[in-house]
PAGURO-138570 format. One record per atom (N, C-alpha, C, CB): residue in three letters; x negated, y negated, z negated. Coordinates in steps of 0.1 Angstrom, whole numbers, padded with zeros to 4 digits, always signed. Glycine has a CB too. Layout:
<atoms>
ALAXYZ
...
</atoms>
This chain:
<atoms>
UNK+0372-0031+0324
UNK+0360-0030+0332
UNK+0348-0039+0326
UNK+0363-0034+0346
UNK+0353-0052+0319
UNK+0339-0056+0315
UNK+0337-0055+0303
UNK+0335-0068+0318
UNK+0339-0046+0296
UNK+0335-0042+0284
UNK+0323-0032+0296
UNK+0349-0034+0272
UNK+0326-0022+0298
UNK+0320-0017+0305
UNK+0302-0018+0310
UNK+0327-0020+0311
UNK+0306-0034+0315
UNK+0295-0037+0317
UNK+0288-0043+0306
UNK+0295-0044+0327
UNK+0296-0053+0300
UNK+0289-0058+0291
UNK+0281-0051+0280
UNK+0297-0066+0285
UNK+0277-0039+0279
UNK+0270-0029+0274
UNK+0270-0033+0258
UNK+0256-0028+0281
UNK+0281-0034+0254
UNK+0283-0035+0236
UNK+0278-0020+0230
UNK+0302-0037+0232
UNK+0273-0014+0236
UNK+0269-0001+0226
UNK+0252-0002+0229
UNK+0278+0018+0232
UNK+0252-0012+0234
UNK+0236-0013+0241
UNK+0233-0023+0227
UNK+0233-0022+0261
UNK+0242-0036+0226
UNK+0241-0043+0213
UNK+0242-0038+0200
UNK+0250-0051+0213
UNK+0249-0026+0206
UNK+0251-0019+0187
UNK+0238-0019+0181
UNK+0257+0000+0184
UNK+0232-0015+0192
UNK+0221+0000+0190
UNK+0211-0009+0190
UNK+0218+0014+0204
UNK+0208-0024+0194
UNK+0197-0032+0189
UNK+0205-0037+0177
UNK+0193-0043+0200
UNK+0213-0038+0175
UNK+0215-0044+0158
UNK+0212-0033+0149
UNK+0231-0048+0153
UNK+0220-0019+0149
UNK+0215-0011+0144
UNK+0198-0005+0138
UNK+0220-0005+0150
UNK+0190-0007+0152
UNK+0178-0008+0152
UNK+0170-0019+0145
UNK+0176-0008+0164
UNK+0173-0035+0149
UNK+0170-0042+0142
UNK+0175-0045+0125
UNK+0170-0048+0148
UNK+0180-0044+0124
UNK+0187-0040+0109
UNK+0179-0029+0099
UNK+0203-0033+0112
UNK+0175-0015+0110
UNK+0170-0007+0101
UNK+0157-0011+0094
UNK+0168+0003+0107
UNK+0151-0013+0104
UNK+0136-0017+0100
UNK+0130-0029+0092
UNK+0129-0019+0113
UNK+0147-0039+0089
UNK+0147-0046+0082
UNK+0146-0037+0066
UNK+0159-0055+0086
UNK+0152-0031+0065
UNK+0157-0028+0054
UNK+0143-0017+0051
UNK+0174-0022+0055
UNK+0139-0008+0058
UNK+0125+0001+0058
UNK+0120-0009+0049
UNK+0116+0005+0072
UNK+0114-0017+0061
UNK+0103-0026+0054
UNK+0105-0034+0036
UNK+0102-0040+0065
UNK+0118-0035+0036
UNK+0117-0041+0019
UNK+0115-0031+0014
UNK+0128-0049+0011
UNK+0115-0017+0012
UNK+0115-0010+0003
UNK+0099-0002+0005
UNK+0128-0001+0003
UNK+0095-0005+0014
UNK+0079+0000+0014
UNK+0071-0010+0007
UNK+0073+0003+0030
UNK+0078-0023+0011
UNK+0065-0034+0004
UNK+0062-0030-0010
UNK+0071-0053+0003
UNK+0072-0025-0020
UNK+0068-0024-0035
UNK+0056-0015-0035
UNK+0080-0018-0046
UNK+0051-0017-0042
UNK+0035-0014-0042
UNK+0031-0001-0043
UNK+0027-0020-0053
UNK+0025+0010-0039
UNK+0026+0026-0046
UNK+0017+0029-0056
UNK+0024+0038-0037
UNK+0015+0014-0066
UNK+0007+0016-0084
UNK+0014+0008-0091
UNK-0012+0012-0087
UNK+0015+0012-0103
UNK+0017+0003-0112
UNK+0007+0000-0122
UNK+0028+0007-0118
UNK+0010-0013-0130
UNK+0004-0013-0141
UNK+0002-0005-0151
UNK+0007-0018-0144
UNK-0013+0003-0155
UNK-0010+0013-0164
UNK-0015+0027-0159
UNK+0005+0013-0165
UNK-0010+0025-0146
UNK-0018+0039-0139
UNK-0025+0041-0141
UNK-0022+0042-0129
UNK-0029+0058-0138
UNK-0044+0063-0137
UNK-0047+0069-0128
UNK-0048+0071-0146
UNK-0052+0067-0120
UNK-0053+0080-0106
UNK-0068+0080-0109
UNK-0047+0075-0085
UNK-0073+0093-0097
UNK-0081+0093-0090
UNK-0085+0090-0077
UNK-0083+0100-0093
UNK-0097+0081-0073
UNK-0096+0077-0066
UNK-0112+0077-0056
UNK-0089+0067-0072
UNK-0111+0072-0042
UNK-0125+0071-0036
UNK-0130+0062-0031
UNK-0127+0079-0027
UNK-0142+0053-0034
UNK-0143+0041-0030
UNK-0146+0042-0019
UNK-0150+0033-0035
UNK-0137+0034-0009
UNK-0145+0033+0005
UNK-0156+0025+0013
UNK-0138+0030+0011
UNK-0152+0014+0003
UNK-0166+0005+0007
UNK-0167-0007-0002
UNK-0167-0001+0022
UNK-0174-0019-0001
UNK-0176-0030-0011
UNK-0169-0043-0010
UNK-0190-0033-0013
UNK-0164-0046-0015
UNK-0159-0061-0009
UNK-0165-0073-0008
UNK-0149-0065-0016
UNK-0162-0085-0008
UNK-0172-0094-0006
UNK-0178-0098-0017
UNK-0168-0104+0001
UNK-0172-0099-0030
UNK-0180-0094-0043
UNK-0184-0087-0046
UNK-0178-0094-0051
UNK-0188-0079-0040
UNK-0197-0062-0040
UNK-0189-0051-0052
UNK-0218-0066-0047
UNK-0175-0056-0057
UNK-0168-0045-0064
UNK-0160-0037-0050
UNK-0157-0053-0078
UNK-0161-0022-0058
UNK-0159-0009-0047
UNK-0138-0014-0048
UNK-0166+0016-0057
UNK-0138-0009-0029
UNK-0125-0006-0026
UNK-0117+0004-0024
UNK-0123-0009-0020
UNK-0111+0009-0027
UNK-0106+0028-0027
UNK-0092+0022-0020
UNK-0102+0039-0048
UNK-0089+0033-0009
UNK-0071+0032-0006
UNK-0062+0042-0008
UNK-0067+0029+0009
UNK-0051+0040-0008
UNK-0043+0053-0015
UNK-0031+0048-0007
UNK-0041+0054-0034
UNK-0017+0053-0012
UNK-0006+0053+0000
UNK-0003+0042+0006
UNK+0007+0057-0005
UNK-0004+0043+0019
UNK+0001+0037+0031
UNK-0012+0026+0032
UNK+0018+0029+0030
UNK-0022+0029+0029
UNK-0034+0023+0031
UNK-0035+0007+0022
UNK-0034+0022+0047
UNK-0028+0006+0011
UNK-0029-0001+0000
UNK-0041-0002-0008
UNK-0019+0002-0009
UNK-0047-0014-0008
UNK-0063-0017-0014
UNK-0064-0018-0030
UNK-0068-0033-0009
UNK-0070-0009-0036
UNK-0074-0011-0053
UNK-0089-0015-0055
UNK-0071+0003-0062
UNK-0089-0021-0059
UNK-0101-0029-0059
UNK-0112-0027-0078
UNK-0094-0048-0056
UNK-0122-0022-0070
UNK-0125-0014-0088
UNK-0144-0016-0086
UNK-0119+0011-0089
UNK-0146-0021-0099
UNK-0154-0032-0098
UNK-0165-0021-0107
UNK-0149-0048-0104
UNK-0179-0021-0103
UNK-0188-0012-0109
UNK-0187+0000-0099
UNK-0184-0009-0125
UNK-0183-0001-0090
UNK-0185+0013-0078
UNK-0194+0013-0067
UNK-0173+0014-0070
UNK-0195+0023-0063
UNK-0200+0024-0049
UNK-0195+0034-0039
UNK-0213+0024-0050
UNK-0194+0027-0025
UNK-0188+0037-0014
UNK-0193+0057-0018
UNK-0196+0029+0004
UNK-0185+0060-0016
UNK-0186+0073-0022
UNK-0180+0082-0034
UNK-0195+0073-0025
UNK-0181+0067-0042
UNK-0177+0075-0057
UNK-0166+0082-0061
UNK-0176+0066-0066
UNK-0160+0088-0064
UNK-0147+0091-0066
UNK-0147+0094-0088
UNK-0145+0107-0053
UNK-0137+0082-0084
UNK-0137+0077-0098
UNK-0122+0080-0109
UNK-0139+0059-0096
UNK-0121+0083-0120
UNK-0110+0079-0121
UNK-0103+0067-0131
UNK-0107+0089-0124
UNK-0092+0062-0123
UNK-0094+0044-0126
UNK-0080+0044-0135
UNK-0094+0029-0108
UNK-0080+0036-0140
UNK-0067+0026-0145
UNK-0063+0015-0140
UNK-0068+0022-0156
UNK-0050+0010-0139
UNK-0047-0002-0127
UNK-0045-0007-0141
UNK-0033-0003-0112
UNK-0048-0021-0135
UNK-0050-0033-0146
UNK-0043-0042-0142
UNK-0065-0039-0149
UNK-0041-0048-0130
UNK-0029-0055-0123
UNK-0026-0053-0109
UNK-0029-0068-0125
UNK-0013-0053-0107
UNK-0008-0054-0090
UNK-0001-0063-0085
UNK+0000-0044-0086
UNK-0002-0069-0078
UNK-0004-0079-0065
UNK+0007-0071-0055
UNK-0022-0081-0058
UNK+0012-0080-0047
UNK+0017-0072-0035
UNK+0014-0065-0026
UNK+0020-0076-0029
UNK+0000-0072-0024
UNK-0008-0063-0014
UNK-0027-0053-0020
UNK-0010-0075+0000
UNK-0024-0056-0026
UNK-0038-0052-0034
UNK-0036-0050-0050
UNK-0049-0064-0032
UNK-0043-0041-0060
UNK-0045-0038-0070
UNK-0055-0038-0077
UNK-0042-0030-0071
UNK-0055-0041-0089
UNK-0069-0039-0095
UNK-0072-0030-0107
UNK-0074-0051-0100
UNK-0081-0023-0109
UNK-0086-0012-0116
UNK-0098-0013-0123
UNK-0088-0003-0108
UNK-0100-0007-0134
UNK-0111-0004-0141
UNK-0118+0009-0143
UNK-0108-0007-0150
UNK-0129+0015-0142
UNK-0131+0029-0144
UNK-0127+0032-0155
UNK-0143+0033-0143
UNK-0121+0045-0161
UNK-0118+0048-0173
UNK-0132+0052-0174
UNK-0106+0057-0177
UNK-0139+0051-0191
UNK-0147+0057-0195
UNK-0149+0068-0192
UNK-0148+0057-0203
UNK-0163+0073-0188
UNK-0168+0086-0186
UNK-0161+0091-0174
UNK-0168+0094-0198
UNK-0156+0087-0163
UNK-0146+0094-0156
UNK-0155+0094-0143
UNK-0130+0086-0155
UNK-0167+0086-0140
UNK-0174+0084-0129
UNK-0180+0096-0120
UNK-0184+0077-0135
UNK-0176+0099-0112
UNK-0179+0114-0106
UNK-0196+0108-0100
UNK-0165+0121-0090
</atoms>
């Protein structure tokens, strides 16, 4: 009877639960650019150095310098950070 109460399937299901989202989260933090990349991309707005910010999966910041909100550019990642990226326009790619 006191298994019963003691609701061990109520504990599963918060370990289970907590556990998952442990494990989600490490595999989303790796970044969705690499070094090297090329995408295309849209600047959303300017940062506090006035180089343009474009976002791309899961709302990850590339930071691309010579832009303006609007542009849709195509960039090359030059380095990545955990939470942010940086980019260069490829030549002639400036829409």
């Amino acid at each position: 009877d006191d298994r019963d109460i003691d609701s061990d399937p109520a504990r599963e299901s918060a370990a289970d639960t907590a556990s998952g989202p442990r494990e989600a989260h490490s595999q989303p933090r790796q970044p969705p650019v690499a070094e090297g990349d090329v995408r295309s991309v849209i600047i959303d707005t300017l940062g506090d150095q006035g180089d343009g910010i474009a976002k791309v999966e899961r709302g990850f910041v590339i930071i691309v310098p010579g832009t303006e909100p609007g542009d849709r550019v195509e960039v090359e990642v030059t380095d990545v950070k955990q939470t942010v990226a940086f980019a260069e326009p490829v030549d002639g790619a400036s829409v």
